[in-house]
N, CA, C and O atoms as a GROMACS GRO file, in nm:
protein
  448
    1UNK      N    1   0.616  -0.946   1.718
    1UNK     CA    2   0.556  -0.836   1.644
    1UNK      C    3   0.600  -0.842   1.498
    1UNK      O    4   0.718  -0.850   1.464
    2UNK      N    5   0.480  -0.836   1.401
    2UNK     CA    6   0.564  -0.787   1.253
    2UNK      C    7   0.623  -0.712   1.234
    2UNK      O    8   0.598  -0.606   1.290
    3UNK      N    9   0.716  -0.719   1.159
    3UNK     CA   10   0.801  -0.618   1.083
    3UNK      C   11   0.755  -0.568   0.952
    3UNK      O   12   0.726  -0.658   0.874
    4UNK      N   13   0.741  -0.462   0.912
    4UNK     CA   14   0.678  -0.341   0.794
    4UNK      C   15   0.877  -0.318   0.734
    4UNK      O   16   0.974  -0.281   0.801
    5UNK      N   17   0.868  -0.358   0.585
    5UNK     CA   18   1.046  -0.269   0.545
    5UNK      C   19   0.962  -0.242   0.464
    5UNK      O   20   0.894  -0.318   0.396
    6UNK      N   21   0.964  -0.086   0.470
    6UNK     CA   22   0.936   0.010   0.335
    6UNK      C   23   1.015   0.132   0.331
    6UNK      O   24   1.067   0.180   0.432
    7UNK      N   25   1.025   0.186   0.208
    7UNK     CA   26   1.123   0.299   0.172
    7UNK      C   27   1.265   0.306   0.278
    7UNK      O   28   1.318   0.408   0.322
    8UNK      N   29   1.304   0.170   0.300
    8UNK     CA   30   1.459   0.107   0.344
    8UNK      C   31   1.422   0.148   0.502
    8UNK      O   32   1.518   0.194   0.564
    9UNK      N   33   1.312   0.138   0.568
    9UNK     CA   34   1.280   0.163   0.692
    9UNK      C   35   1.276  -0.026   0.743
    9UNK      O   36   1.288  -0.115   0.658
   10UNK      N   37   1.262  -0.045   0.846
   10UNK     CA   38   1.230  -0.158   0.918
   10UNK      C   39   1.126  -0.126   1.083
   10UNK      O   40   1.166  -0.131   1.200
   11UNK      N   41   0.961  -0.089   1.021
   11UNK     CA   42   0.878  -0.089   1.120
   11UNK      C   43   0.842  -0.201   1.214
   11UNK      O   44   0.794  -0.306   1.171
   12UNK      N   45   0.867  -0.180   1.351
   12UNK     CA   46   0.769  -0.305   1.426
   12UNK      C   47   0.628  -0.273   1.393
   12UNK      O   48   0.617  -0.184   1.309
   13UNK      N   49   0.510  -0.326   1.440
   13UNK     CA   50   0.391  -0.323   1.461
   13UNK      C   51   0.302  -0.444   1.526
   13UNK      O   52   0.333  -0.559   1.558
   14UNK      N   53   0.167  -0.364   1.532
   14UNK     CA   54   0.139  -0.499   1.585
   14UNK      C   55   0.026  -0.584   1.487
   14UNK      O   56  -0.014  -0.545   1.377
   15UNK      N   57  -0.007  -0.689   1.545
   15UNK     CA   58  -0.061  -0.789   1.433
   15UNK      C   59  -0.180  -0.742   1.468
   15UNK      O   60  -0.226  -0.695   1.572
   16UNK      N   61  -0.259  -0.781   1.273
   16UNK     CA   62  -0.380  -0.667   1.273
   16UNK      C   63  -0.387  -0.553   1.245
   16UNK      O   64  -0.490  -0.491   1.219
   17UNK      N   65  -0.248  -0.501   1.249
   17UNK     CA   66  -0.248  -0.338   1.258
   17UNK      C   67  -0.268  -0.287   1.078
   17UNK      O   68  -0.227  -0.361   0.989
   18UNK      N   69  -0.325  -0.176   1.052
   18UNK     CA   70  -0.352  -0.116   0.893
   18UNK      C   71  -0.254  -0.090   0.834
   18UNK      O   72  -0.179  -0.028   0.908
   19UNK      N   73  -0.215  -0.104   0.742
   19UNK     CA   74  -0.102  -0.084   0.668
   19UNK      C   75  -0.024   0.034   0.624
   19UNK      O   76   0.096   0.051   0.605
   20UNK      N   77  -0.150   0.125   0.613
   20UNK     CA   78  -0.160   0.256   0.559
   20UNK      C   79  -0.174   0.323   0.707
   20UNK      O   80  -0.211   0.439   0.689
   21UNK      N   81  -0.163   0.304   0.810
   21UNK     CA   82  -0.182   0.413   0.924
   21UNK      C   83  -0.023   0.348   0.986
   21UNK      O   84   0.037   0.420   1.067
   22UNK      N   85   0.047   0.198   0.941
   22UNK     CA   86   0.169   0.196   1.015
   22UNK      C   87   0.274   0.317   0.935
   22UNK      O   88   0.361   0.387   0.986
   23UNK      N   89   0.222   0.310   0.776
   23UNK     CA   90   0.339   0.369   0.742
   23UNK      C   91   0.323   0.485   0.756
   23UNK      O   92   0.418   0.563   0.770
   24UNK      N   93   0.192   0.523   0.755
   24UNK     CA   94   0.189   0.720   0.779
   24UNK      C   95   0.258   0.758   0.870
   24UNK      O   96   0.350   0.840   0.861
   25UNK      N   97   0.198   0.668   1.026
   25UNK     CA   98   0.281   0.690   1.140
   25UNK      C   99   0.450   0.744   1.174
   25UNK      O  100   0.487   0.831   1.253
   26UNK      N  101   0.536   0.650   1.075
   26UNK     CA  102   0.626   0.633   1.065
   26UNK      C  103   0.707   0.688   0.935
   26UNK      O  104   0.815   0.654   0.887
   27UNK      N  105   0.593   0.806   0.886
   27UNK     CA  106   0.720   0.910   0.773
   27UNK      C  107   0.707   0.838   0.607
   27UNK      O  108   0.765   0.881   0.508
   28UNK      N  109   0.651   0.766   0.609
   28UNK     CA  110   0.663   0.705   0.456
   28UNK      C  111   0.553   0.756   0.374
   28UNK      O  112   0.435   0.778   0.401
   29UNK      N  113   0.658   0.774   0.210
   29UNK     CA  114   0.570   0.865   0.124
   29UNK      C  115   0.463   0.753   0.052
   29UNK      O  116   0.495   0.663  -0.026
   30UNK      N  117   0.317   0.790   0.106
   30UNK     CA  118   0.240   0.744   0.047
   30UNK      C  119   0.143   0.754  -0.071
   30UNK      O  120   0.055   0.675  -0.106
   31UNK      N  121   0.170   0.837  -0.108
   31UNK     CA  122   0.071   0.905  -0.255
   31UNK      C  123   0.245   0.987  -0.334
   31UNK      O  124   0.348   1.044  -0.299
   32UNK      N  125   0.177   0.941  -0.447
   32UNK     CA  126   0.293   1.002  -0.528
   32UNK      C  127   0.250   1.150  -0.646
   32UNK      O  128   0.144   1.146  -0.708
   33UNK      N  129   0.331   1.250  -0.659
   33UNK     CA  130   0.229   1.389  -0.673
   33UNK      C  131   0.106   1.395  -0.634
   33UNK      O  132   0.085   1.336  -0.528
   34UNK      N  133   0.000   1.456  -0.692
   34UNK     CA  134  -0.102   1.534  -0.687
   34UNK      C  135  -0.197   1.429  -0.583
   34UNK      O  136  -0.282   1.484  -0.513
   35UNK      N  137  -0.183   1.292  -0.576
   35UNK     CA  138  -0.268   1.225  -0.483
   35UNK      C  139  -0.250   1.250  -0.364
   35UNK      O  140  -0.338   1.267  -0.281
   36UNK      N  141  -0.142   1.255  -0.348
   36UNK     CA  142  -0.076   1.329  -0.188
   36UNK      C  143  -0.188   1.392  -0.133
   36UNK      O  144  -0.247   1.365  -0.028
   37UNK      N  145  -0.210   1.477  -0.215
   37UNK     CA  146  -0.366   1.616  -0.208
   37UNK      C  147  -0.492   1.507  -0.198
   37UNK      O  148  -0.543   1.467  -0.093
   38UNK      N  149  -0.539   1.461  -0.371
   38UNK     CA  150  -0.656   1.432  -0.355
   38UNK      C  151  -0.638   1.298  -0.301
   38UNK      O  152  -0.523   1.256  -0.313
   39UNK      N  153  -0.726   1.215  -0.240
   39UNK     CA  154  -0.705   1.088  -0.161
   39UNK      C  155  -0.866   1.053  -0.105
   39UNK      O  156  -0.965   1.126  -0.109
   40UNK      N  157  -0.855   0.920  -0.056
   40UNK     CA  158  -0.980   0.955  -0.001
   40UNK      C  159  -0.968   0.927   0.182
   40UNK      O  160  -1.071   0.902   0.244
   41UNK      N  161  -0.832   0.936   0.254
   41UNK     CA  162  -0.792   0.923   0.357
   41UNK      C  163  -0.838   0.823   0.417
   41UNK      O  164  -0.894   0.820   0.526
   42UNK      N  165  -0.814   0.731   0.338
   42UNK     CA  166  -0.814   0.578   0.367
   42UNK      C  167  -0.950   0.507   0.364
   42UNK      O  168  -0.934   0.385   0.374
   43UNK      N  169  -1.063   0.539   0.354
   43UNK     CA  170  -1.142   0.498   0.355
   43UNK      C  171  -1.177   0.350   0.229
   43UNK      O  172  -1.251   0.253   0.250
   44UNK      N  173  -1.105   0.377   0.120
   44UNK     CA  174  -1.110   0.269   0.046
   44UNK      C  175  -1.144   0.290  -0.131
   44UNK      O  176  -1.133   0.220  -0.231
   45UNK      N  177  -1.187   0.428  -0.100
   45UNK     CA  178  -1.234   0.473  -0.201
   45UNK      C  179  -1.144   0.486  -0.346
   45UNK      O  180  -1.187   0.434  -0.449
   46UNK      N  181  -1.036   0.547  -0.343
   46UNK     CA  182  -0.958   0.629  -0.457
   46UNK      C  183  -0.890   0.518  -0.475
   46UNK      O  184  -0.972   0.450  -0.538
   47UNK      N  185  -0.778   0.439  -0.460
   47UNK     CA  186  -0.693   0.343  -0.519
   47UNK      C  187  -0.584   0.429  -0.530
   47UNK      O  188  -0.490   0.367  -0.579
   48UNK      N  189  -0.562   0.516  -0.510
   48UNK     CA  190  -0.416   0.582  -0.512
   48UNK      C  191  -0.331   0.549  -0.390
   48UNK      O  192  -0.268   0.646  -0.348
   49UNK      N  193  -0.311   0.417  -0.311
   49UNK     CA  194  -0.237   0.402  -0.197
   49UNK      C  195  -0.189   0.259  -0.256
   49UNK      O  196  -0.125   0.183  -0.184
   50UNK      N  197  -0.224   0.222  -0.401
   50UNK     CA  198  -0.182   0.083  -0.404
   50UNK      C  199  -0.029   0.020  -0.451
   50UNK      O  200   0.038   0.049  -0.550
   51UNK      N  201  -0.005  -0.061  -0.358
   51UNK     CA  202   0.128  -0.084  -0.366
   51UNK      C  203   0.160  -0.259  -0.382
   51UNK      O  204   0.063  -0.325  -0.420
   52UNK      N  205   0.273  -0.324  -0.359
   52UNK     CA  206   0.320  -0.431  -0.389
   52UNK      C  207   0.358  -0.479  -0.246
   52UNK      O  208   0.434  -0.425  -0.164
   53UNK      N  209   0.291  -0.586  -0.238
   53UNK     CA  210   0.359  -0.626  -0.079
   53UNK      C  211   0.386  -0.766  -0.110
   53UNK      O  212   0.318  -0.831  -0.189
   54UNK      N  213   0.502  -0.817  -0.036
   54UNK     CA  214   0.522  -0.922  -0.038
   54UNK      C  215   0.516  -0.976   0.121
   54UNK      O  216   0.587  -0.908   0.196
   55UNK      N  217   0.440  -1.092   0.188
   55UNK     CA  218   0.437  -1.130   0.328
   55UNK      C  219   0.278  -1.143   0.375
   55UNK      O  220   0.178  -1.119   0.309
   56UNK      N  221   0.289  -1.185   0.500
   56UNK     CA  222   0.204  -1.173   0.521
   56UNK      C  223   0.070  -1.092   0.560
   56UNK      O  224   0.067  -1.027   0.664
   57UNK      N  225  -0.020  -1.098   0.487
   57UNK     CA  226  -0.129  -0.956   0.467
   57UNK      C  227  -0.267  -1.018   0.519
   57UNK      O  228  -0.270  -1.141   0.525
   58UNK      N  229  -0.394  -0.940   0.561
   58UNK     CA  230  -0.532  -1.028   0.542
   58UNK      C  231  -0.561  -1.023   0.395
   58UNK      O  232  -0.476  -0.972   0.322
   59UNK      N  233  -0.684  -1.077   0.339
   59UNK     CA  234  -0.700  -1.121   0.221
   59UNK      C  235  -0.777  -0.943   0.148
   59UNK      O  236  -0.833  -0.847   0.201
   60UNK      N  237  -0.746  -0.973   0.038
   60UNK     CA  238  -0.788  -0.852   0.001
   60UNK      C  239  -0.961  -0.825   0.011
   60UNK      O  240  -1.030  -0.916  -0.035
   61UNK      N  241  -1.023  -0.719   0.063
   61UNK     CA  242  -1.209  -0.768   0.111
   61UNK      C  243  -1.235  -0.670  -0.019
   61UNK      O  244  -1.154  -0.644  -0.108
   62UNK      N  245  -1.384  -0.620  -0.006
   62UNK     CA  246  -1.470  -0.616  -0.142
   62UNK      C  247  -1.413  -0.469  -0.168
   62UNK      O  248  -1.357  -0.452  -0.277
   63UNK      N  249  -1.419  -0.394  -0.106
   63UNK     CA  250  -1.326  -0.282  -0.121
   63UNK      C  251  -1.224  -0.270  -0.204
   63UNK      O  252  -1.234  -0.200  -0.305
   64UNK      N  253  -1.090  -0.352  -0.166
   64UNK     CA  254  -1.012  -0.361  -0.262
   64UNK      C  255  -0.969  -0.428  -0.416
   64UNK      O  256  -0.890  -0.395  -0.504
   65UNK      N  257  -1.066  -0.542  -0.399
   65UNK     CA  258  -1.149  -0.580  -0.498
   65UNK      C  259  -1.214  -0.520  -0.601
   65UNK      O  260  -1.226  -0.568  -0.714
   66UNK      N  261  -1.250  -0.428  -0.568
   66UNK     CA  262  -1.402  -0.363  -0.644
   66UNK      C  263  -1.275  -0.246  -0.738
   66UNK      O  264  -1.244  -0.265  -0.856
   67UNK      N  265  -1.222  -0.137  -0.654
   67UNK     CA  266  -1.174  -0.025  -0.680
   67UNK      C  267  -1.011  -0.085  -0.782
   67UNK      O  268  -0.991  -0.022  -0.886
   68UNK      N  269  -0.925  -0.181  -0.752
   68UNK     CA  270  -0.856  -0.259  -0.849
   68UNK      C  271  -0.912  -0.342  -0.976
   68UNK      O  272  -0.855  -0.392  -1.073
   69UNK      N  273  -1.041  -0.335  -0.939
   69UNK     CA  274  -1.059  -0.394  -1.104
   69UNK      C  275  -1.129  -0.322  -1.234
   69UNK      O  276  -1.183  -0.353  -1.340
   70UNK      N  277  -1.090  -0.191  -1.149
   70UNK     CA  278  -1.125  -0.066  -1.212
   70UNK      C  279  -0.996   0.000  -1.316
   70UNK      O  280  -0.878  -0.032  -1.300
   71UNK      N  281  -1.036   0.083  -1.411
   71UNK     CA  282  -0.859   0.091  -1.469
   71UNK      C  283  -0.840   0.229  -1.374
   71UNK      O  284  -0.928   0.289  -1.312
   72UNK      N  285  -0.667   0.263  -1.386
   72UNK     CA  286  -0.617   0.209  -1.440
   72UNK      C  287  -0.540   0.080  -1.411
   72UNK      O  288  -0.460   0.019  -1.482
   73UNK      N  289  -0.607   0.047  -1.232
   73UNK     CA  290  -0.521  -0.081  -1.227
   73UNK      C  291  -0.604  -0.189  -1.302
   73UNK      O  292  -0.695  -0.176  -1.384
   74UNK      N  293  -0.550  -0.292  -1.252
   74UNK     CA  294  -0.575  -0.437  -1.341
   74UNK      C  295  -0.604  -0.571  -1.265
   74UNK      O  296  -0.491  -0.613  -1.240
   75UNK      N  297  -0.662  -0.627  -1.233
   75UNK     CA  298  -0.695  -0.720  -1.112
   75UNK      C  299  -0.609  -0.837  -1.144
   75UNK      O  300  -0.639  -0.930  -1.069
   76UNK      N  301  -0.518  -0.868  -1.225
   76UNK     CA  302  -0.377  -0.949  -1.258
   76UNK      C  303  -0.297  -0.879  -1.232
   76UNK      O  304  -0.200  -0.910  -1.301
   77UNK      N  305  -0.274  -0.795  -1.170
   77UNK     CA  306  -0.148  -0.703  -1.130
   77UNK      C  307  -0.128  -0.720  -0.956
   77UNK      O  308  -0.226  -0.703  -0.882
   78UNK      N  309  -0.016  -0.750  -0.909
   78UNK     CA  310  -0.022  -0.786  -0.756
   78UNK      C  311  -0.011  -0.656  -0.675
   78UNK      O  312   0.094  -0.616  -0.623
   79UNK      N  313  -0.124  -0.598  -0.670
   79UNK     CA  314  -0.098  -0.451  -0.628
   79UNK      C  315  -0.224  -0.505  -0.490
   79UNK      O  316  -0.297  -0.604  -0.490
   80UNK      N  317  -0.209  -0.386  -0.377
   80UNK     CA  318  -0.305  -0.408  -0.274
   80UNK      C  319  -0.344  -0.269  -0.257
   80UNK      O  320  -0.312  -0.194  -0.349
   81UNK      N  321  -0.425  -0.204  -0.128
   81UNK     CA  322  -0.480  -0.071  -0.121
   81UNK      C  323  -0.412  -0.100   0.020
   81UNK      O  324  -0.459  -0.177   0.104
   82UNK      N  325  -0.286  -0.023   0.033
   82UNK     CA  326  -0.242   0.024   0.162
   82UNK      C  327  -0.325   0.003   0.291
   82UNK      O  328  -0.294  -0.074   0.382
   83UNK      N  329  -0.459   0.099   0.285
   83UNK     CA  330  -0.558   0.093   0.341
   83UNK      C  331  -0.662   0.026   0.385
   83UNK      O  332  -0.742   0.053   0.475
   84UNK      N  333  -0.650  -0.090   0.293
   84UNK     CA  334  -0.747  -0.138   0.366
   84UNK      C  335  -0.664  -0.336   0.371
   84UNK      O  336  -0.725  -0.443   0.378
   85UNK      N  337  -0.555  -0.317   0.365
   85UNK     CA  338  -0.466  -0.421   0.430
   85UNK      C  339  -0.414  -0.422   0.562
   85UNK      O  340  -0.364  -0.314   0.594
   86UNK      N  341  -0.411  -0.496   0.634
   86UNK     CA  342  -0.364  -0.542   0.806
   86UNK      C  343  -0.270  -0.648   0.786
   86UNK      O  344  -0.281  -0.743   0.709
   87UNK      N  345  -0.160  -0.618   0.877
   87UNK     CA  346  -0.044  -0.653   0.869
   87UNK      C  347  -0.042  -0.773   0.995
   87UNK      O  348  -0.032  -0.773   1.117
   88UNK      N  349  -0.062  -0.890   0.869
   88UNK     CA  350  -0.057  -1.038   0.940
   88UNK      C  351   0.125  -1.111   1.005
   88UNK      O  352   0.156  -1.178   1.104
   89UNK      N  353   0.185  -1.069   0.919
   89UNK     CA  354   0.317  -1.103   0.947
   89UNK      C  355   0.449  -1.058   0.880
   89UNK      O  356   0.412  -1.013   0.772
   90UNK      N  357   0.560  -1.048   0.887
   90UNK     CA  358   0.642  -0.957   0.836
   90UNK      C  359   0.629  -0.972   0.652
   90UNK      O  360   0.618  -1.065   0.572
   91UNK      N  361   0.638  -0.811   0.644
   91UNK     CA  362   0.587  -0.741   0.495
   91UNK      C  363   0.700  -0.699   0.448
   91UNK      O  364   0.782  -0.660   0.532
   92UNK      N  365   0.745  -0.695   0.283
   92UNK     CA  366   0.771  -0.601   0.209
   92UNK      C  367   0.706  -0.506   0.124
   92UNK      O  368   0.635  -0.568   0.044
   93UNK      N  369   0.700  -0.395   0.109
   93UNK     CA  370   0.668  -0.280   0.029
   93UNK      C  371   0.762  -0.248  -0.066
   93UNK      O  372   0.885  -0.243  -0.063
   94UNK      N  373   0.657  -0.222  -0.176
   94UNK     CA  374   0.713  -0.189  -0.281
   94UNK      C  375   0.570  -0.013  -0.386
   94UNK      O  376   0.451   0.000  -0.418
   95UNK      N  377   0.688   0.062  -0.392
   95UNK     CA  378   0.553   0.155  -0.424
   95UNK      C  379   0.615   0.180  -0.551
   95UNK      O  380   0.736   0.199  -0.562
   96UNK      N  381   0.510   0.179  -0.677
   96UNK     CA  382   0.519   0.216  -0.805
   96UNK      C  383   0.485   0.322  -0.858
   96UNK      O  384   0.376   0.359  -0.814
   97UNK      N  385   0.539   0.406  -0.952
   97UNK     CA  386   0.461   0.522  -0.988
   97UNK      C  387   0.354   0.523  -1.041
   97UNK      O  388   0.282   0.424  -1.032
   98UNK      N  389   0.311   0.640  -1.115
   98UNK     CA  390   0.153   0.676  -1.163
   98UNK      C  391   0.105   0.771  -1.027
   98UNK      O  392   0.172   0.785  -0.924
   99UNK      N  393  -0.031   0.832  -1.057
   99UNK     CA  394  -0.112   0.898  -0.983
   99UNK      C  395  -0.186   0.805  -0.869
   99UNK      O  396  -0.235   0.836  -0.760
  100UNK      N  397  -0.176   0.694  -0.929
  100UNK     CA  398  -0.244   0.582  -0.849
  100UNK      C  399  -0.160   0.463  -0.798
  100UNK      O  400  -0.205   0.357  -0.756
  101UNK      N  401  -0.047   0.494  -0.808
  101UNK     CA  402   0.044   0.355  -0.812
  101UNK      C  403   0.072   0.282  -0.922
  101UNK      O  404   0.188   0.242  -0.913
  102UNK      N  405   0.018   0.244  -1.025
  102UNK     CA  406  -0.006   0.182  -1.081
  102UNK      C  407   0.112   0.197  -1.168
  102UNK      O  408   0.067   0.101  -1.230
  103UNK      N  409   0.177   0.215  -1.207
  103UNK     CA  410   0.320   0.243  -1.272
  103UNK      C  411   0.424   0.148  -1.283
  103UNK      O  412   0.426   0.048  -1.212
  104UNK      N  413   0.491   0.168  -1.348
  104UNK     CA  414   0.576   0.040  -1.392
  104UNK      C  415   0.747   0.090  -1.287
  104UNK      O  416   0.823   0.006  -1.237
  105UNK      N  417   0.755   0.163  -1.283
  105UNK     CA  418   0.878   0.189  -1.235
  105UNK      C  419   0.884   0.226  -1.076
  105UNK      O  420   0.800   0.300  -1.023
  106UNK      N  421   0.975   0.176  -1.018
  106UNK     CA  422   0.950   0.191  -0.858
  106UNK      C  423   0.980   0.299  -0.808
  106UNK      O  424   1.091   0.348  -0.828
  107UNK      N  425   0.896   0.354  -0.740
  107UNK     CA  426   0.926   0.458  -0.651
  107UNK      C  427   1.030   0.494  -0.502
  107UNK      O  428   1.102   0.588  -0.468
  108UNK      N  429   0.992   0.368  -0.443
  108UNK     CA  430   1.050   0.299  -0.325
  108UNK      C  431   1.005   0.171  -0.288
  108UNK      O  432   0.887   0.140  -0.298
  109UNK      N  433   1.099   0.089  -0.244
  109UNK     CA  434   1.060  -0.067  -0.208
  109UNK      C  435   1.096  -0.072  -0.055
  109UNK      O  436   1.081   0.028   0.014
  110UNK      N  437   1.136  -0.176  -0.009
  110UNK     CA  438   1.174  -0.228   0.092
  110UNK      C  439   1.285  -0.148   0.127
  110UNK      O  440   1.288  -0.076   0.227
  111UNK      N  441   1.398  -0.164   0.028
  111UNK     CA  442   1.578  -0.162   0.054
  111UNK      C  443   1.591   0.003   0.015
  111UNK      O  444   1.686   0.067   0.060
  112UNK      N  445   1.477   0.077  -0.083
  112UNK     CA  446   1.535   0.225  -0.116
  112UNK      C  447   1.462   0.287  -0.032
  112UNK      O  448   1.471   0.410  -0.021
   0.00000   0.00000   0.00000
C-alpha cells in the first residue's frame, strides 16, 4: 500500500486512491483561510487544493492543466490539484500559502 506523509502524518492508502479524499479522510488542513469556505469540493474547478508532491502521482489530466495555467498559479511551478491526483506510490506533501496555494512560504509539508 502507498504511503501519503503530510502535515508530519504517515497515511496508508490504496493505489489509485484521490489525493484530496485520502487527506480529508484523515484530518489534514486542506484550503488555507477563506478557501476552506469557498472551494469547489473537488470537482476540479477552483485550484485552491494545489500543493507540492513529491512521489509517485498519475499524470496531471486536462483539468489540472487547464485551471494551473491560469494565474495566480504558473504552469512552471510544481504545484498539482489535490483533487484530481491518485496516489500511484509513496508521496510527499507539501502545502504553500496564498488563497490558492500558490504562495511562497510553507504551510505544512511532510515532517510539520
Amino acid at each position: 500500500m502507498p504511503k501519503v506523509l503530510a502535515q508530519g502524518k504517515t497515511i496508508e492508502c490504496d493505489m489509485g486512491a484521490n489525493l484530496r479524499k485520502v487527506l480529508l479522510s484523515n484530518g489534514i488542513d486542506l484550503y488555507n483561510g477563506g478557501s476552506n469556505v469557498i472551494n469547489c469540493r473537488g470537482i476540479g474547478s477552483c485550484g485552491t487544493c494545489a500543493v507540492e508532491i513529491e512521489g509517485l502521482v498519475s499524470q496531471a489530466n486536462w483539468r489540472d492543466q487547464a485551471r494551473r495555467s491560469l494565474p495566480p498559479h504558473s504552469p512552471e511551478r510544481n504545484l498539482r490539484k489535490k483533487c484530481q491526483t491518485k496516489v500511484l506510490g509513496d508521496v510527499k506533501v507539501t502545502k504553500y500559502d496564498g488563497f490558492w496555494g500558490h504562495g511562497s512560504q510553507i504551510v505544512w509539508s511532510s515532517l510539520l
